[in-house]
DRENDO-1510 file (C-alpha; in Angstrom, 1 decimal, always signed):
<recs>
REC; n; res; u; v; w
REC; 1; UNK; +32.7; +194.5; -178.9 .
REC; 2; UNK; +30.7; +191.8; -177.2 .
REC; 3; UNK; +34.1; +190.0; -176.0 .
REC; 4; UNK; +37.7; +191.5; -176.1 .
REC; 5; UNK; +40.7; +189.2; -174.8 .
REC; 6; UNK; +44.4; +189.8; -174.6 .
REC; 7; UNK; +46.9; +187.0; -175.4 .
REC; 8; UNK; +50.1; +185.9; -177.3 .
REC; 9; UNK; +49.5; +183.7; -180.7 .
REC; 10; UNK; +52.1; +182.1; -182.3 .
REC; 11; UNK; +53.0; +180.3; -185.6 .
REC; 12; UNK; +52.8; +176.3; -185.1 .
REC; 13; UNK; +54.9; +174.0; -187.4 .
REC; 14; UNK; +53.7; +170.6; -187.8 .
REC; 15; UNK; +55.9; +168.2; -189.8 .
REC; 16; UNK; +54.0; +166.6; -192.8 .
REC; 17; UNK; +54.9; +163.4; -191.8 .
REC; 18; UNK; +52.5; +161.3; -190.3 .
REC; 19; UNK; +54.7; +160.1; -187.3 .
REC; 20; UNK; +58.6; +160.2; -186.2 .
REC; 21; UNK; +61.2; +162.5; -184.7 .
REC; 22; UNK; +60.9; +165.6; -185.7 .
REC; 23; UNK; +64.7; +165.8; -186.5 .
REC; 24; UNK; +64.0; +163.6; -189.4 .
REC; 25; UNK; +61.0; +166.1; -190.9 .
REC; 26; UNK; +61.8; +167.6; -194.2 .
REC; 27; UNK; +58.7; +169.6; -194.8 .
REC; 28; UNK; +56.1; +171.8; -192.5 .
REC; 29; UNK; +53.0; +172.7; -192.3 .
REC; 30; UNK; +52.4; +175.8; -190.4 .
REC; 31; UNK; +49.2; +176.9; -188.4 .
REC; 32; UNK; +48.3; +179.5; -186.3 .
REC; 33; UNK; +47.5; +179.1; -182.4 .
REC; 34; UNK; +46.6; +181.1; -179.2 .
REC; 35; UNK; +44.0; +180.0; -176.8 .
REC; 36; UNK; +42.5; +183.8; -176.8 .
REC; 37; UNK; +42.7; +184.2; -180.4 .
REC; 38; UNK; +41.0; +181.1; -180.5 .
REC; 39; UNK; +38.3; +182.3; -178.4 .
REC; 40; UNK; +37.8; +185.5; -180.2 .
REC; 41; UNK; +37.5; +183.5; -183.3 .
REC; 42; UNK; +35.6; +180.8; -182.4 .
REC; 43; UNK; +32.8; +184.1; -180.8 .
REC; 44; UNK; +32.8; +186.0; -184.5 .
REC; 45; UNK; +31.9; +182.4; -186.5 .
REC; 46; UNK; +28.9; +182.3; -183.5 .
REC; 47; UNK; +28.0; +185.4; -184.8 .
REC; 48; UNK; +29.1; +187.7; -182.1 .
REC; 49; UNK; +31.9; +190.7; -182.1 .
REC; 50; UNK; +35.5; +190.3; -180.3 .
REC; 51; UNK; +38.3; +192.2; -180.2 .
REC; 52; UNK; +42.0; +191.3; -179.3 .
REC; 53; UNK; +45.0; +192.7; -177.9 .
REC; 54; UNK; +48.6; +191.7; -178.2 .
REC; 55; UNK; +51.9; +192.3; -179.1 .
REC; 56; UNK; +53.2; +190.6; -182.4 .
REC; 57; UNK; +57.3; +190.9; -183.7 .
REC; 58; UNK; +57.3; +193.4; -186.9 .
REC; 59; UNK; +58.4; +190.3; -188.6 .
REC; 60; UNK; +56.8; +188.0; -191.5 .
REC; 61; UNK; +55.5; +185.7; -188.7 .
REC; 62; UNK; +53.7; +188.3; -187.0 .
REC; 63; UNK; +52.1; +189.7; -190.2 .
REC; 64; UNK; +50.9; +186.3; -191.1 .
REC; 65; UNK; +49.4; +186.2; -187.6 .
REC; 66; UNK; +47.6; +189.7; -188.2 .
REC; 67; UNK; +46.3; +188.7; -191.5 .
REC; 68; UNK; +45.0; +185.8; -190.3 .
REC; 69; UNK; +42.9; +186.8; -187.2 .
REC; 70; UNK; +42.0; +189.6; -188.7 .
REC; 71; UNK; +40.6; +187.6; -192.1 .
REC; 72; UNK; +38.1; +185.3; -189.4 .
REC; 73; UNK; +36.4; +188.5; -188.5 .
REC; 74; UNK; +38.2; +189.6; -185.5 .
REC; 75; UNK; +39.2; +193.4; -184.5 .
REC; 76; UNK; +42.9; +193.5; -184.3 .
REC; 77; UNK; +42.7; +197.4; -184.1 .
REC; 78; UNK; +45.0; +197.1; -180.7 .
REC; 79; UNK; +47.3; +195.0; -181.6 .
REC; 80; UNK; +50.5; +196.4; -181.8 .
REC; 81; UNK; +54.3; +195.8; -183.4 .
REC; 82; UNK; +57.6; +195.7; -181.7 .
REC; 83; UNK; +60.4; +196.4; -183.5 .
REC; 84; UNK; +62.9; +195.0; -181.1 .
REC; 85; UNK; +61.4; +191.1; -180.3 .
REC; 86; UNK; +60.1; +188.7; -182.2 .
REC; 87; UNK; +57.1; +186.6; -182.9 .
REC; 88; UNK; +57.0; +183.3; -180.5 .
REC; 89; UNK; +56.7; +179.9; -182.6 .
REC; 90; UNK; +56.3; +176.1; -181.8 .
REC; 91; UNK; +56.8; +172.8; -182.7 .
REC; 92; UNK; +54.2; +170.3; -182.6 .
REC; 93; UNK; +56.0; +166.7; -183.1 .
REC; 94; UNK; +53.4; +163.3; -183.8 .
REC; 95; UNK; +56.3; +160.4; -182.2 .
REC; 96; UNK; +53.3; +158.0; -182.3 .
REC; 97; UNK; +49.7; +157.7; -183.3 .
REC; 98; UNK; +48.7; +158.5; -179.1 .
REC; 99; UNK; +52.2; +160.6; -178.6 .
REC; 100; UNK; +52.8; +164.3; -179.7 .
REC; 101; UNK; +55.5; +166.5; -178.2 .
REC; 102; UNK; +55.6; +170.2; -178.1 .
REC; 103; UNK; +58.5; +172.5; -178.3 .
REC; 104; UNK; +58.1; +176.5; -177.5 .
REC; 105; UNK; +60.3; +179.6; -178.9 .
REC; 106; UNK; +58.4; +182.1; -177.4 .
REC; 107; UNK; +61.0; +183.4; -174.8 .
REC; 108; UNK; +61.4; +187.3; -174.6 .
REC; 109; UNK; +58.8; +187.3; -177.5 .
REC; 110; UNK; +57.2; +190.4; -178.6 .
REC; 111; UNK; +54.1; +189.6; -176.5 .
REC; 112; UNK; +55.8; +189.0; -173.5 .
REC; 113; UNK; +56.9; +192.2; -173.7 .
REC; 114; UNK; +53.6; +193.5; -173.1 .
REC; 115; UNK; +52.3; +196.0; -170.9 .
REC; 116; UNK; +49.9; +198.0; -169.5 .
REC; 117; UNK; +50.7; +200.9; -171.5 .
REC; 118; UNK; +49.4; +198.9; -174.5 .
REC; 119; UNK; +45.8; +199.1; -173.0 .
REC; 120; UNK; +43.3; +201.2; -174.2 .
REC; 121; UNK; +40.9; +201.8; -171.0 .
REC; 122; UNK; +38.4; +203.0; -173.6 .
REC; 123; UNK; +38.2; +200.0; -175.5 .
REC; 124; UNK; +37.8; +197.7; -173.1 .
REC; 125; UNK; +34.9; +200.0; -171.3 .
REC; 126; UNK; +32.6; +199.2; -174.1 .
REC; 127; UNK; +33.0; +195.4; -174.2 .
REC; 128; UNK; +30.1; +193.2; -172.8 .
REC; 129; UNK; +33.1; +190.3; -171.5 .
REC; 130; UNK; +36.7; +190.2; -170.9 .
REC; 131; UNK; +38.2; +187.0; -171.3 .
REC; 132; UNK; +41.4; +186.3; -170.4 .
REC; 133; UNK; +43.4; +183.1; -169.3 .
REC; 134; UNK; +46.4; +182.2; -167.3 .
REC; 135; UNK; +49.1; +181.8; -169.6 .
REC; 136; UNK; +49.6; +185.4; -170.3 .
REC; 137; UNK; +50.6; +186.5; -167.0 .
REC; 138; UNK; +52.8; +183.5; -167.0 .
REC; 139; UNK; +55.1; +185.0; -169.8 .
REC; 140; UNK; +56.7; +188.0; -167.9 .
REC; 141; UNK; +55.7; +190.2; -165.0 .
REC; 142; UNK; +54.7; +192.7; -167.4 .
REC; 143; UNK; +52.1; +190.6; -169.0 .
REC; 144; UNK; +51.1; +189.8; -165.7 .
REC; 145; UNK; +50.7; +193.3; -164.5 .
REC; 146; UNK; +49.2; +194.4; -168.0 .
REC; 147; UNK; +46.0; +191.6; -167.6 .
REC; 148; UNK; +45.4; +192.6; -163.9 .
REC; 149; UNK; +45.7; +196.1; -165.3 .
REC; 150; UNK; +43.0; +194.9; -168.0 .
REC; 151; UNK; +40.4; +193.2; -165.3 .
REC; 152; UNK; +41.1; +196.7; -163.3 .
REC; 153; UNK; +39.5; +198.2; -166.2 .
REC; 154; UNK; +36.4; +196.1; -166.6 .
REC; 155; UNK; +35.5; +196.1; -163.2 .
REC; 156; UNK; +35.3; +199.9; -163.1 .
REC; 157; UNK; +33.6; +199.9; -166.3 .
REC; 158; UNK; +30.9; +196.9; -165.2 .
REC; 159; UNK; +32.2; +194.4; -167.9 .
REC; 160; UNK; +32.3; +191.1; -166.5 .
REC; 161; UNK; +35.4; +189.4; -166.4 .
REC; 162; UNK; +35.7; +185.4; -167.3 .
REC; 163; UNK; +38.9; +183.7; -166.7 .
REC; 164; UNK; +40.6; +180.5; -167.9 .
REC; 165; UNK; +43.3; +179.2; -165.8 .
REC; 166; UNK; +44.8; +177.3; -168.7 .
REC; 167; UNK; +47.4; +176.3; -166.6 .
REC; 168; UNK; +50.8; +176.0; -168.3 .
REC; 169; UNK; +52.9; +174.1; -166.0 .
REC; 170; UNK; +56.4; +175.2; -168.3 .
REC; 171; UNK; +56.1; +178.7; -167.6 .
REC; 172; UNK; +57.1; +179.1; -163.9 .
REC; 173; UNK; +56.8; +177.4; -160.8 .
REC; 174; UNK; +54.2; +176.0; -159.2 .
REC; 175; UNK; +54.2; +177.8; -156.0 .
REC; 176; UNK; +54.2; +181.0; -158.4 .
REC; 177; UNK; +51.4; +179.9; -160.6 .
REC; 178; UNK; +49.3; +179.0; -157.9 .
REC; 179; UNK; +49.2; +182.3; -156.0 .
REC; 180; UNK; +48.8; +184.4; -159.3 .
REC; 181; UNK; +45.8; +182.0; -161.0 .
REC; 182; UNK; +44.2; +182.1; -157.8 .
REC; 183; UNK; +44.7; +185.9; -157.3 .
REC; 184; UNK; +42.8; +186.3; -161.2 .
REC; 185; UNK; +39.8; +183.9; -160.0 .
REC; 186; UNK; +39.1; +185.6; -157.3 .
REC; 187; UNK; +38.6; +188.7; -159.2 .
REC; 188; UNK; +37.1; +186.8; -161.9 .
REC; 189; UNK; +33.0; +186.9; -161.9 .
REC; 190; UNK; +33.1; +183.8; -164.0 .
REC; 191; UNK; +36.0; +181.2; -163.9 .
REC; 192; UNK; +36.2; +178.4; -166.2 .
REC; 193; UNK; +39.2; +176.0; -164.8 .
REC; 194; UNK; +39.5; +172.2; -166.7 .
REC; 195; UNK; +38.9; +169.7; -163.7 .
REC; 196; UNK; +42.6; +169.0; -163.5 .
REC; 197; UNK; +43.5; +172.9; -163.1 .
REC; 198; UNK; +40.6; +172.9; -160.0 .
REC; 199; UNK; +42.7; +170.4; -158.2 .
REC; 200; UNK; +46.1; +171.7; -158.7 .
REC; 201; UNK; +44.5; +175.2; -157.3 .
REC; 202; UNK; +42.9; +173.9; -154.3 .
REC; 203; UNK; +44.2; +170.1; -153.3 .
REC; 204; UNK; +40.7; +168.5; -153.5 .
REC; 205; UNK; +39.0; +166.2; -156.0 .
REC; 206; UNK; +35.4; +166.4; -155.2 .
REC; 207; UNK; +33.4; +168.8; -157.9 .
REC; 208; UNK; +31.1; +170.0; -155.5 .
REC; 209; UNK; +34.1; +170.9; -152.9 .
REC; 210; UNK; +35.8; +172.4; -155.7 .
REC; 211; UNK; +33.0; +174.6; -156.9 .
REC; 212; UNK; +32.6; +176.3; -153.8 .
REC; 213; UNK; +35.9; +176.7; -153.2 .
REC; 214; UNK; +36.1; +178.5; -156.2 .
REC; 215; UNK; +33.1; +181.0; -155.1 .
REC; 216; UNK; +34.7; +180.8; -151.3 .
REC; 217; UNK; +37.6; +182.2; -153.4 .
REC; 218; UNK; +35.2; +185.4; -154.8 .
REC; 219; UNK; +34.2; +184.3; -158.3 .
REC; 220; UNK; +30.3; +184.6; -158.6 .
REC; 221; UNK; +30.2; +181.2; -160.9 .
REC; 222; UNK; +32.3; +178.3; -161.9 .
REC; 223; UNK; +31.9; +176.3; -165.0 .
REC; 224; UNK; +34.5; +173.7; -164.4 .
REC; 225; UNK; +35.2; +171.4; -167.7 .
REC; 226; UNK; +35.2; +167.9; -167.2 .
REC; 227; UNK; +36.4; +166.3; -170.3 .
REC; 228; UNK; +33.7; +164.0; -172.5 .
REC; 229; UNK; +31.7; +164.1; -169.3 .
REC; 230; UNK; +30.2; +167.8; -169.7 .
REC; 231; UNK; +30.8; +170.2; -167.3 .
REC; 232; UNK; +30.0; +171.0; -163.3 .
REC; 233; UNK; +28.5; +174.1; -162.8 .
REC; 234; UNK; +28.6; +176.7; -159.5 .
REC; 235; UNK; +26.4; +179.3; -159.2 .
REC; 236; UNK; +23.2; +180.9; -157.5 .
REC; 237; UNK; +21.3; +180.3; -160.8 .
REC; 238; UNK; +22.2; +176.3; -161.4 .
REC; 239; UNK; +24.6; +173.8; -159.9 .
REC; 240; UNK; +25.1; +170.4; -161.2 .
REC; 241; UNK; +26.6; +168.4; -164.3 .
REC; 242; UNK; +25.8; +169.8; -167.7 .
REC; 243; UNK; +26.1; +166.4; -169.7 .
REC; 244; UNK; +28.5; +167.1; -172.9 .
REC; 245; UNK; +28.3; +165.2; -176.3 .
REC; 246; UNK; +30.1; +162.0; -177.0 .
REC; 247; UNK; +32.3; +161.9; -180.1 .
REC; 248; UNK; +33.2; +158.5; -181.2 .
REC; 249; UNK; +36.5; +159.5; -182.9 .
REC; 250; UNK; +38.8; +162.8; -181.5 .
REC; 251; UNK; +40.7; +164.2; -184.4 .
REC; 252; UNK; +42.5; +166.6; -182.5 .
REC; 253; UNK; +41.6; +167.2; -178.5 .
REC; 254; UNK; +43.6; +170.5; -178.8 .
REC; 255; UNK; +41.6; +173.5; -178.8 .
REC; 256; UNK; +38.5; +172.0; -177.5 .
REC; 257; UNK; +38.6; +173.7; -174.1 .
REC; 258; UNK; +39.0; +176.9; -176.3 .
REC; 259; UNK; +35.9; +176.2; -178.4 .
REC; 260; UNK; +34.3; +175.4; -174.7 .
REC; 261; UNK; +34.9; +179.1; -174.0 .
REC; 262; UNK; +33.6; +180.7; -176.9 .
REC; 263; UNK; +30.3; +178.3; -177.3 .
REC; 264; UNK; +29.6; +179.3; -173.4 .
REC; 265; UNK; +30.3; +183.0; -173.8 .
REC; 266; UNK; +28.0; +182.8; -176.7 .
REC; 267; UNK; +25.2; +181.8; -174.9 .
REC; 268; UNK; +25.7; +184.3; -172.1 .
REC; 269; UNK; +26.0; +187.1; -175.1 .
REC; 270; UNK; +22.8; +185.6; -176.3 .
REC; 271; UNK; +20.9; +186.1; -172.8 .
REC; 272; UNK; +20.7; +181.8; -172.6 .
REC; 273; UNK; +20.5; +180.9; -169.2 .
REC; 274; UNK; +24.3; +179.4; -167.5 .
REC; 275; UNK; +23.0; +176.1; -167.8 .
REC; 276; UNK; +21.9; +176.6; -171.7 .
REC; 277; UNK; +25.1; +178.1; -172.4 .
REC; 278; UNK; +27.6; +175.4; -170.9 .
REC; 279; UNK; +25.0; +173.0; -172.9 .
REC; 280; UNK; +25.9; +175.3; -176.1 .
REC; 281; UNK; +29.6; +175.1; -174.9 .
REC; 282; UNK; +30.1; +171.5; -174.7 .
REC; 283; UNK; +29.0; +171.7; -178.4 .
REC; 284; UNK; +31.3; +173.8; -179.8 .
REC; 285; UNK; +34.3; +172.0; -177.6 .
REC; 286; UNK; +32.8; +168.3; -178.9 .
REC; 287; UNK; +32.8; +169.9; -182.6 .
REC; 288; UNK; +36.2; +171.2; -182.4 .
REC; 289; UNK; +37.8; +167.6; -181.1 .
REC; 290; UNK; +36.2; +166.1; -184.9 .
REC; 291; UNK; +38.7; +168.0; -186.9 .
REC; 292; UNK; +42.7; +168.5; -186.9 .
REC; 293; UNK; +43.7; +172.2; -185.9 .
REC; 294; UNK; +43.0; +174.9; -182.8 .
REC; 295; UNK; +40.2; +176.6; -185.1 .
REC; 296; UNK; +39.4; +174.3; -187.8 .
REC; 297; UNK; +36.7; +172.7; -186.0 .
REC; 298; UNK; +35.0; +175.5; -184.7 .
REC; 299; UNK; +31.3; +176.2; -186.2 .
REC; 300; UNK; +28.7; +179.0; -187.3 .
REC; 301; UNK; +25.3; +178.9; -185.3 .
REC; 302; UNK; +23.9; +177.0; -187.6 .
REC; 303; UNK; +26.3; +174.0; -187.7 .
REC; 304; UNK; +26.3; +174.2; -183.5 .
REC; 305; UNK; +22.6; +173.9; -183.5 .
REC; 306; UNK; +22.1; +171.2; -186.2 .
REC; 307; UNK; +24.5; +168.8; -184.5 .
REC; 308; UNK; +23.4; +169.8; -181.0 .
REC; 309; UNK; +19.9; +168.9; -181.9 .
REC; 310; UNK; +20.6; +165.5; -183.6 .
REC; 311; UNK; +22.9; +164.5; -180.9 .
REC; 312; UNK; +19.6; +165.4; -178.1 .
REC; 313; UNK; +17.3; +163.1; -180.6 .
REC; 314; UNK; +19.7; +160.4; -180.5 .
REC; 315; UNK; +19.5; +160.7; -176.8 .
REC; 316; UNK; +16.0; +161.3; -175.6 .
REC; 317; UNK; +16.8; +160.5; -172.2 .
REC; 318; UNK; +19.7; +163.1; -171.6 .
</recs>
């Protein structure tokens, strides 16, 4: 595997309705989400190889996950079935055109009940990358043993380690959630926080401040993601703003940090140099806001490279 990442997915149920209460909704659409499936798939449609791990409920839910993941290309040979939990779900409610609510049932699911028995250290010796993010160890203290377990792994092995904080502010305290996602980027060699998750981590508001703090911290660079603006990057190689692309109308904003991930990885798989791939990056996240869906947006290689190169001629200057 080029990238393996560990990480609960869940079915997503969107009424068909356009906009209104969800008590009101008749019929559903469902969709499957996970920020590190995401990733994984987003990697495979860039033409690279990823693996993931989890923990899916032997129930009709988590064999639509399987089937799913595993039909976009991804190696789902470690993901395994409890017999005892189920698989987490959510509700994803449109009140207004600029208002959506969310509602989780993911508590004691089958990939909280993850540990780090359901590692193979094998598997994860031969990856390039681990990716993980900060909601897993925010669904039980299992979880959270099992991905410092993971990262254990890769550093002995050599495989660098990226990590998204992907703060999720519902899933414990603050206090807690501060002292763990700052435990994981300082073993990180490669942290990738959304501006927002920089400050809540470390009080300031100053990108320069809070890339160093993140390398005072012990991670070796920091691509932090700054919305429609690009990104700031921290390391020895570059350090400055990598300008993103502009997209007129957002679709769907949800999953674009996620497509961020994958289109940076990519170009770090590829040998591009960090500023290259957080230019390659901002692609894929700009190309993922255009359609509705975690995964619906994101592209092949070629797409990514046709629309990265007609948004450069449309901006000569950049």
């Amino acid at each position: 595997m080029d990238v393996i990442t560990l990480g609960e997915s869940m079915v997503l149920f969107t009424p068909k309705a356009s906009s209104g209460l969800m008590r009101y909704a008749g019929d559903f659409s469902t969709k499957i989400a996970g920020a590190e499936s995401n990733v994984a798939i987003g990697l495979v449609r860039l033409g690279h190889q990823a693996g993931w791990i989890s923990r899916l409920g032997n129930d009709e839910f988590g064999r639509r996950i399987l089937s799913f993941i595993r039909g976009e290309g991804v190696d789902v040979s470690e993901v395994k079935f409890d017999d005892s939990a189920s698989t987490g779900l959510f509700f994803k409610e449109k009140l207004t055109a600029d208002e959506a609510r969310v509602s989780y049932y993911r508590k004691d699911s089958a990939a909280s009940k993850m540990t780090s028995a359901d590692l193979d250290e094998a598997y994860i010796s031969k990856a390039k990358y681990l990716h993980i993010t900060g909601i897993t160890p925010a669904l039980s203290e299992s979880c959270r043993e099992t991905v410092l377990k993971a990262v254990k792994h890769a550093k002995s092995a050599g495989v660098k380690v990226i990590f998204d904080p992907n703060l999720r502010r519902k899933l414990w305290s603050e206090t807690r959630a501060r002292e763990v996602l700052l435990e994981l980027a300082g073993m990180a060699d490669i942290v990738l926080p959304g501006v927002d998750e920089a400050e809540f981590l470390f009080g300031e508001s100053d990108h320069e401040t809070l890339g160093q703090a993140f390398l005072d911290n012990g991670a070796s660079a920091v691509i932090m993601k700054l919305g429609k603006e690009g990104a700031y990057v921290a390391s020895e190689e570059f350090s400055g703003i990598v300008p993103g692309f502009p997209v007129e109308d957002v679709t769907d904003p949800v999953g674009a940090g996620d497509g961020f991930a994958a289109g940076c990885l990519s170009g770090l798989i590829d040998g591009l140099a960090i500023k290259e791939a957080v230019q390659r990056g901002n692609g894929v996240g700009a190309m993922v806001t255009m359609a509705d869906g975690d995964v619906e947006g994101l592209p092949d290689l070629k797409r990514l490279t046709n629309f990265m190169q007609r948004d450069y001629l449309n901006d000569v200057d950049r």
